[in-house]
RORO-966163 format. One record per residue (C-alpha): x, y, z. Coordinates in nm, 4 decimals. Example, Ala and Ser with C-alpha at 12.3 -4.5 7.8 and 13.67 -1.06 7.14 Angstrom:
<atoms>
{atom {1.2300; -0.4500; 0.7800}};
{atom {1.3670; -0.1060; 0.7140}};
</atoms>
This chain:
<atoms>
{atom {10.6025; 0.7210; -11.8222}};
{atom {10.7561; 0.8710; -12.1626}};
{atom {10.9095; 0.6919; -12.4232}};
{atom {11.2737; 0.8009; -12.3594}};
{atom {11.2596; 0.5809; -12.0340}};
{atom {11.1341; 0.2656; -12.2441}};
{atom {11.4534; 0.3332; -12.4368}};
{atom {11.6331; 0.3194; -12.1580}};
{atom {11.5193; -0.0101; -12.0984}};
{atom {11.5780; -0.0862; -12.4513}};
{atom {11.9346; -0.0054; -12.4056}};
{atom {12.0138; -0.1877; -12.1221}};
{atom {11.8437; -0.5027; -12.2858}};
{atom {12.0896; -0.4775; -12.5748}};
{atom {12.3938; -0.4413; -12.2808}};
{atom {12.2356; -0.7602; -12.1839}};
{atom {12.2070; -0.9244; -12.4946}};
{atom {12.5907; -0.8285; -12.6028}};
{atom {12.6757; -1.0045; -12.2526}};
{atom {12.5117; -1.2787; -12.3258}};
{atom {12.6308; -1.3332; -12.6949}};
{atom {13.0181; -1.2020; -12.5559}};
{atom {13.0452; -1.4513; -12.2670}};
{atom {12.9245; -1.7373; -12.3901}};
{atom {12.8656; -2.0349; -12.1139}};
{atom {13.1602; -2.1537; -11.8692}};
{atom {13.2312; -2.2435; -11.5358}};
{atom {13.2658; -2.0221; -11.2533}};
{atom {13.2660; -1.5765; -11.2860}};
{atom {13.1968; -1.6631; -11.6864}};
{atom {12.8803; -1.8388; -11.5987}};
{atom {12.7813; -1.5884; -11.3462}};
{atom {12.8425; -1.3271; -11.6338}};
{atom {12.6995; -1.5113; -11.8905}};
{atom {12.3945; -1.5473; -11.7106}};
{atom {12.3558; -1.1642; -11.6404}};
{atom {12.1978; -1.1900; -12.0172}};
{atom {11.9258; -1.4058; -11.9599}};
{atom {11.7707; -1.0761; -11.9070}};
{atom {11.8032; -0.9088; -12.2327}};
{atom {11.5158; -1.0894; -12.4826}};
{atom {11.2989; -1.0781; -12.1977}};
{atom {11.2928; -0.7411; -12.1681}};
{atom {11.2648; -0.6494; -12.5415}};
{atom {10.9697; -0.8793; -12.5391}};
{atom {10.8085; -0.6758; -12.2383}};
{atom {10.9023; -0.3509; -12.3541}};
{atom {10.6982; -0.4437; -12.6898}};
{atom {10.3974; -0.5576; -12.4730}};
{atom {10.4241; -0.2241; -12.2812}};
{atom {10.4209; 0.0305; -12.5919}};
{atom {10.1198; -0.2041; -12.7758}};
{atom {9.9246; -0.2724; -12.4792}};
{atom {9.6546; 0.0107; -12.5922}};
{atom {9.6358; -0.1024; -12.9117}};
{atom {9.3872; -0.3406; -13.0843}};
{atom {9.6167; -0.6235; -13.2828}};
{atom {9.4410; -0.7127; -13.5726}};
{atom {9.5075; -0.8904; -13.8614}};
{atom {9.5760; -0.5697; -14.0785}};
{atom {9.8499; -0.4875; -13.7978}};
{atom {9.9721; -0.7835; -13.8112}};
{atom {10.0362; -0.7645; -14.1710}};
{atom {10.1613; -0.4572; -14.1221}};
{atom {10.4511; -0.5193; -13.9290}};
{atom {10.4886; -0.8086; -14.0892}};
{atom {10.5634; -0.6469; -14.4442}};
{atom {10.7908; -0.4021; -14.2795}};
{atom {11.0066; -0.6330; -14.0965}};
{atom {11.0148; -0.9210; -14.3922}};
{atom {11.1658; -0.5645; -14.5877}};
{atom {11.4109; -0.4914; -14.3325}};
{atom {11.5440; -0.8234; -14.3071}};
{atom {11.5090; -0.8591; -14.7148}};
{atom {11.7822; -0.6242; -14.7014}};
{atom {12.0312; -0.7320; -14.5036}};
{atom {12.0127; -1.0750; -14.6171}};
{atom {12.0624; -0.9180; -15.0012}};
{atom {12.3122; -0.6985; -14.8938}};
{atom {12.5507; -0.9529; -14.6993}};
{atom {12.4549; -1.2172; -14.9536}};
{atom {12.5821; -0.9952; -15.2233}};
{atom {12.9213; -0.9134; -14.9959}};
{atom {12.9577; -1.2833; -14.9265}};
{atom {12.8794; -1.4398; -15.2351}};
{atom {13.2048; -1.2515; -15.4152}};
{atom {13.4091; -1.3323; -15.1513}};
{atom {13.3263; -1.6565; -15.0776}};
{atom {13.2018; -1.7579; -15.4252}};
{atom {12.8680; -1.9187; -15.3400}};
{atom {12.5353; -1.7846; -15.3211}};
{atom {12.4656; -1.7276; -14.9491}};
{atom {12.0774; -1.5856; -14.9737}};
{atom {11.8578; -1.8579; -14.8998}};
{atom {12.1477; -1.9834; -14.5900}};
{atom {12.1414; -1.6275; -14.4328}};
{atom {11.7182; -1.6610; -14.4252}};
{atom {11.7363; -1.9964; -14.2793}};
{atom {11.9718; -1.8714; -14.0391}};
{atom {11.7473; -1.6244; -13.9383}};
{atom {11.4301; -1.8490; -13.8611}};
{atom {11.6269; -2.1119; -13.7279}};
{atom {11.8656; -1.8625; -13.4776}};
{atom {12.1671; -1.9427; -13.6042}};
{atom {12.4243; -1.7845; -13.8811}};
{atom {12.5069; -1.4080; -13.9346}};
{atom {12.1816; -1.2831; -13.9003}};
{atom {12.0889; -1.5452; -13.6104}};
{atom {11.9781; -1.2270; -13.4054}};
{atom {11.6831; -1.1216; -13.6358}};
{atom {11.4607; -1.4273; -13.5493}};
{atom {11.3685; -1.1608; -13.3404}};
{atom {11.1698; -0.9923; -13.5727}};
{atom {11.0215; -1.3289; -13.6841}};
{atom {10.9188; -1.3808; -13.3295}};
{atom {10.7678; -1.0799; -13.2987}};
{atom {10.5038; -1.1235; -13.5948}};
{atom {10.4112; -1.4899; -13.4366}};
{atom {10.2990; -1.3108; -13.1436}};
{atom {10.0926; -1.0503; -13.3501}};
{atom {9.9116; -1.3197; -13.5592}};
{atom {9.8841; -1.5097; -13.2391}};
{atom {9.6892; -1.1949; -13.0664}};
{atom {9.5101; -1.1190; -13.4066}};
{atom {9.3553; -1.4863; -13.4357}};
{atom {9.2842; -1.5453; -13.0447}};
{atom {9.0981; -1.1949; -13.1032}};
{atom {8.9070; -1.2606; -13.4614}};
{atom {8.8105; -1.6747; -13.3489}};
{atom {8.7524; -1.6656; -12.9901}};
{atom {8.6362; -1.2842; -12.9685}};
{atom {8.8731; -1.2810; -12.7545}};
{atom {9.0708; -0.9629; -12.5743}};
{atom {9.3485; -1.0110; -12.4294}};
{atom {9.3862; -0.6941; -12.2853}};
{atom {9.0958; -0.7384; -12.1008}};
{atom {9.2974; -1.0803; -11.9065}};
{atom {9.6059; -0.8771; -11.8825}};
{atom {9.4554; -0.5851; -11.7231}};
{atom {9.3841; -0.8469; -11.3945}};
{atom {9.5846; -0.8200; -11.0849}};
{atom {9.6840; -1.1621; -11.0707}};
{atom {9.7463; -1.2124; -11.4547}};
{atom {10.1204; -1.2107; -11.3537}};
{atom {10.0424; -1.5257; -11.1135}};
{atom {9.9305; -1.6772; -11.4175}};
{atom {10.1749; -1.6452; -11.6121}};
{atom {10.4307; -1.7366; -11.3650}};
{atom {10.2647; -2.0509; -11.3059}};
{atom {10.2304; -2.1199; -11.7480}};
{atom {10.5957; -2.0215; -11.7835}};
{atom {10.7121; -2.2072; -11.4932}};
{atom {10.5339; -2.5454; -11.6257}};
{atom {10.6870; -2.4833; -11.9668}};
{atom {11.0420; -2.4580; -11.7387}};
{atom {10.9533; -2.7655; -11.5416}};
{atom {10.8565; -2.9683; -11.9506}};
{atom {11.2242; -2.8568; -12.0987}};
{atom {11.3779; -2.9921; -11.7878}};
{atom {11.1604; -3.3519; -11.8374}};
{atom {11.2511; -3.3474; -12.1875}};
{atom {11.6027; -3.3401; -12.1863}};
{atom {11.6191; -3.5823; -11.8949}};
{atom {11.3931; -3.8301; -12.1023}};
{atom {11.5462; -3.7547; -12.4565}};
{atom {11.8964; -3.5773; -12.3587}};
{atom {11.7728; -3.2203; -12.5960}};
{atom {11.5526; -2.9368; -12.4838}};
{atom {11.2947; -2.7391; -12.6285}};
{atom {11.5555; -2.4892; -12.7605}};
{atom {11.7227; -2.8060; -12.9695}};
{atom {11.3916; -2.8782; -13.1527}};
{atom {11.1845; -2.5443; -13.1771}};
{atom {11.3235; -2.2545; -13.3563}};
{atom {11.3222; -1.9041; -13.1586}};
{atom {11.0878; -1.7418; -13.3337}};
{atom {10.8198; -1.9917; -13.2668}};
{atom {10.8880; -2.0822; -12.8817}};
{atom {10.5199; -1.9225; -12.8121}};
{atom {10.5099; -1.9789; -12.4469}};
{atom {10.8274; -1.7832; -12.3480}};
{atom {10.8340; -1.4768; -12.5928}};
{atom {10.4512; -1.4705; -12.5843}};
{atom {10.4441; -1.4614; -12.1837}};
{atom {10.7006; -1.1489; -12.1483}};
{atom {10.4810; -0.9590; -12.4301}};
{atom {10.1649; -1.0353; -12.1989}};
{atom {10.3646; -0.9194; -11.8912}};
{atom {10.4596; -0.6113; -12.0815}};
{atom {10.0900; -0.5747; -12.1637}};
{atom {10.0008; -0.6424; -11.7625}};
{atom {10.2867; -0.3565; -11.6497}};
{atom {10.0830; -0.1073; -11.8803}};
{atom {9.7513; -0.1638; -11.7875}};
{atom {9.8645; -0.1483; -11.3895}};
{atom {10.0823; 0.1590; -11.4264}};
{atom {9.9606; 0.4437; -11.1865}};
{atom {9.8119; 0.1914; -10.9892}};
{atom {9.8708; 0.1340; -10.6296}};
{atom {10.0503; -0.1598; -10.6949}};
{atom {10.3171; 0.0066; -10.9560}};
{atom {10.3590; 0.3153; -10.7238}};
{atom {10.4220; 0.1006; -10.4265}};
{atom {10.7014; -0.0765; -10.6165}};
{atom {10.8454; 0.2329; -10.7551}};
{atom {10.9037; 0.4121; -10.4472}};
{atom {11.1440; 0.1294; -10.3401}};
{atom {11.4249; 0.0754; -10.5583}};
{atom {11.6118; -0.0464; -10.2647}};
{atom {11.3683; -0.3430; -10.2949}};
{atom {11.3854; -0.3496; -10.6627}};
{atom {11.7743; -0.3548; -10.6704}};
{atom {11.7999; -0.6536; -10.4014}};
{atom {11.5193; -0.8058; -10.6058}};
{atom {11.7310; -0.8276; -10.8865}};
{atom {12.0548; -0.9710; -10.7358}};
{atom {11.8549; -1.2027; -10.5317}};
{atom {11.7147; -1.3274; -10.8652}};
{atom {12.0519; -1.3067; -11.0668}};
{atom {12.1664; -1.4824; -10.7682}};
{atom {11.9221; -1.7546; -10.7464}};
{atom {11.9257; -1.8394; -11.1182}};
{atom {12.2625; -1.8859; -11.1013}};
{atom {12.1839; -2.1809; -10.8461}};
{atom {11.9120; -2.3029; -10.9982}};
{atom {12.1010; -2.2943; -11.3249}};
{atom {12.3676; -2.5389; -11.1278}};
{atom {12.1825; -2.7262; -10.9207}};
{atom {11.9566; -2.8772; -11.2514}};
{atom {12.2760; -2.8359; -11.4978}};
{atom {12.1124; -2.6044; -11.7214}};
{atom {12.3873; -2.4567; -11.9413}};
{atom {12.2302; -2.1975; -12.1485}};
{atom {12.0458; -1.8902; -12.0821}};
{atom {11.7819; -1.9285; -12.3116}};
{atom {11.6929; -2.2351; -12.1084}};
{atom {11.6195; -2.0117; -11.7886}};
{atom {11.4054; -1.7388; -11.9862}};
{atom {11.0589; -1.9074; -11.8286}};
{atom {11.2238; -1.9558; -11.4378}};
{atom {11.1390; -1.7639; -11.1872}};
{atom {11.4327; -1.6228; -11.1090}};
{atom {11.4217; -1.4311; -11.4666}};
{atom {11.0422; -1.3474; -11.4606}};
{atom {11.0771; -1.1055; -11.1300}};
{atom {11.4427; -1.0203; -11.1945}};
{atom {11.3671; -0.9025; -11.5394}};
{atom {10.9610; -0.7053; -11.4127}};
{atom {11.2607; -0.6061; -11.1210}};
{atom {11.4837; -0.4542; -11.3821}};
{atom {11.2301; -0.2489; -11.6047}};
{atom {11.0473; -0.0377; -11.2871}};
{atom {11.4199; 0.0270; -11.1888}};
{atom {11.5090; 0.2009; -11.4868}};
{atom {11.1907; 0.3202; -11.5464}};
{atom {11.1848; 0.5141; -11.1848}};
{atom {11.4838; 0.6931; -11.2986}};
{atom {11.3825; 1.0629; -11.3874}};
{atom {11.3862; 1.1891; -11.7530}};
{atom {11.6977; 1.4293; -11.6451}};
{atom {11.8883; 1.1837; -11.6245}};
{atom {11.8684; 0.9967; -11.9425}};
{atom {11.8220; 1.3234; -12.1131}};
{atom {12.1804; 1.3706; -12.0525}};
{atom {12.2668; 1.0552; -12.2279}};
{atom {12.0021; 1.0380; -12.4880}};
{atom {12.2509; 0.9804; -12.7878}};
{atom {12.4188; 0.7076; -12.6417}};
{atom {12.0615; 0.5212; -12.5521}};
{atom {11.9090; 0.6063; -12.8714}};
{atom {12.1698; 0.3538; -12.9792}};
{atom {12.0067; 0.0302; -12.8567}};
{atom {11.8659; -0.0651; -13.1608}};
{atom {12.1694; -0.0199; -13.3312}};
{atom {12.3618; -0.2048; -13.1251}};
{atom {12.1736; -0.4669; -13.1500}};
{atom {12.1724; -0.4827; -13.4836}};
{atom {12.5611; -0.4436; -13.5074}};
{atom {12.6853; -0.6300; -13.2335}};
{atom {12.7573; -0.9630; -13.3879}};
{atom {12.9246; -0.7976; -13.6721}};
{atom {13.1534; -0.6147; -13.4481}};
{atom {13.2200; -0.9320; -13.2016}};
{atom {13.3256; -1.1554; -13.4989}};
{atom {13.5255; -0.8915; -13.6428}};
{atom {13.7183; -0.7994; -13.2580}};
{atom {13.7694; -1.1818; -13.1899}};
{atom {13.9133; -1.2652; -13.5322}};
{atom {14.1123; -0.9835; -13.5017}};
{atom {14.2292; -1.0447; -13.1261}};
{atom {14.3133; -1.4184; -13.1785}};
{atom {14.5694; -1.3082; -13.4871}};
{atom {14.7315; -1.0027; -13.3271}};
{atom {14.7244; -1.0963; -12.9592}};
{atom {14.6204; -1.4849; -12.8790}};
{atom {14.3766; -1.7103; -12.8403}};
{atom {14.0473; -1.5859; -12.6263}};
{atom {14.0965; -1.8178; -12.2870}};
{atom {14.0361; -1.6122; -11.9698}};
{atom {13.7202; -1.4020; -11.8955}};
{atom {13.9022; -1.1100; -11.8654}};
{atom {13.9761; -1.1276; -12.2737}};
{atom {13.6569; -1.1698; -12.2526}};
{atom {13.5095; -0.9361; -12.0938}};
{atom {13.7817; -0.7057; -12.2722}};
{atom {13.5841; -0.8136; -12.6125}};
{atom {13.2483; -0.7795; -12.4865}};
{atom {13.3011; -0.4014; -12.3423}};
{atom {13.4616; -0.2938; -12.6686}};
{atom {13.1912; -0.4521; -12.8270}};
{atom {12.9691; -0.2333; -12.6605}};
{atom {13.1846; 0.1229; -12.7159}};
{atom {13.2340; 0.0080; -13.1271}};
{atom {12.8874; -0.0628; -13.2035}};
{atom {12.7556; 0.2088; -13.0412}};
{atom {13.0343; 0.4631; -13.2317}};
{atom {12.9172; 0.3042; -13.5532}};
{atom {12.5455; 0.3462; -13.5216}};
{atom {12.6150; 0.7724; -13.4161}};
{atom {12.7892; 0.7547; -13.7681}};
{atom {12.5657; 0.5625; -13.9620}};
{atom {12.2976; 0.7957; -13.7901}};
{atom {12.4105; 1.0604; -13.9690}};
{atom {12.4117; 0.9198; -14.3183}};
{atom {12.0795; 0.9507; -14.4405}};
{atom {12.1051; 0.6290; -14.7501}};
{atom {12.2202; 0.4469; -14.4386}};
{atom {11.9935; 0.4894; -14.1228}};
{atom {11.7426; 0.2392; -14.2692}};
{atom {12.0040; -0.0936; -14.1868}};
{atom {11.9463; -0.0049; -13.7789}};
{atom {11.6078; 0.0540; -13.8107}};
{atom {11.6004; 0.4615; -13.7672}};
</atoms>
């Protein structure tokens, strides 16, 4: 498998993620779309597990990453506290940080990152206390058996919870630190590398019939699940089992797909990180701009309207600021 088919994943994670930030919850087609983004963290968190799963996480990796994402966000944070604190007159530095461990704010979307170096100093301590490799779990054929049963407890606790105390899990942790969920998809990730070229992986592969009706049928059943127990928000179906196999369903699909193919269209998926990045930007400024021209966002079609040109402006804006060399460091490139 090369790299430019992990981007493709990459890219249709961020799709997913836009979705899922665009919709927003509802009732009806808008919950049906909104849902189709439970998919999107998921996958980044696999498609991280997949690219490190033949590397030793250590502490000094750990720190690594660490200082390189604590930079990248340093940056943003000064630059859009510098923008906001002349226009709004106040200083916004130390609101746009806590926004980011906490989820929420402008830069809600870089707990990511945060998330991200939990799991590496997770992996770096299980390794340097317990002597511990977790490759060597991940590599089993029925790790994924585990995991479904450790994610699906963690489902079956947020649902106890909020019956018992009326929040969930997602009311009381912050992103970054909800172990269970982003840990388990960077494990799985981990599991689809060390069985790739197995019999098991080539089996799969050669039946994307299978893998497509897969998907629905889990799109499909999380949307009843998601009704049946009154679970509004996607984030709340991450460790179901509807999105485990939906979302290991999703990354062989794209992955089966021939390098041809996305060599055609290799700008427009070297744009997921950029999109990401931009998105939220680009959806405040469309809606602000759509409720004062036009009117106020009601149906899904606005909508989906929004979320599409979402899509098309952020991904125009990261090909430009590809090409400016003082500016490729704010996606990432």
């Amino acid at each position: 498998m090369q790299y430019l088919e992990i981007d493709a994943v990459k890219f249709f994670a961020c799709i997913f993620i836009v979705f899922l930030h665009g919709i927003e919850p509802g009732d009806g087609i808008q919950q049906a779309l909104y849902l189709t983004g439970e998919y999107g963290i998921p996958l980044f968190l696999l498609v991280n597990g997949w690219l490190l799963a033949d590397r030793e996480i250590d502490f000094k990796y750990a720190n690594r990453k660490a200082w390189k994402y604590i930079k990248f966000v340093g940056v943003w944070v000064l630059s859009l506290g510098i923008i906001i604190s002349i226009l709004e007159h106040k200083i916004a530095f130390i609101d746009l940080t806590i926004g980011i461990i906490s989820g929420k704010g402008l830069l809600f979307h870089l707990w990511f990152l945060l998330g991200l170096c939990v799991i590496y100093y997770l992996v770096a301590t299980i390794r340097k206390c317990c002597n511990f490799n977790i490759n060597n779990v991940c590599s089993s054929k029925l790790f994924i058996l585990y995991m479904s049963i450790i994610l699906t407890i963690a489902f079956a606790i947020n649902l106890v919870v909020r019956i018992i105390y009326g929040v969930e899990i997602r009311d009381v942790i912050f992103p970054c630190f909800r172990i269970i969920t982003n840990g388990g998809y960077f494990f799985i990730g981990v599991w689809l590398r060390k069985i790739h070229n197995t019999k098991i992986t080539k089996s799969m592969n050669q039946r994307g019939g299978v893998l497509i009706t897969v998907f629905i049928f889990s799109l499909i059943l999380s949307l009843v699940v998601s009704k049946a127990l009154c679970v509004q928000w996607a984030s709340s179906m991450y460790c179901s089992l509807p999105v485990i196999y939906g979302t290991i369903a999703i990354f062989l699909l794209v992955t089966k797909r021939t390098l041809k193919l996305y060599s055609r269209f290799y700008n427009i998926i070297s744009c997921s990180t950029g999109i990401w990045i931009l998105h939220p930007f680009v959806l405040r400024v469309i809606n602000k701009i759509y409720r004062i021209s036009i009117s106020e966002i009601i149906s899904i079609g606005d909508k989906c309207f929004i979320t599409v040109l979402t899509i098309i402006i952020s991904i125009i804006v990261t090909l430009c600021i590809k090409k400016i060399k003082y500016l490729r460091y704010m996606i990432m490139e």
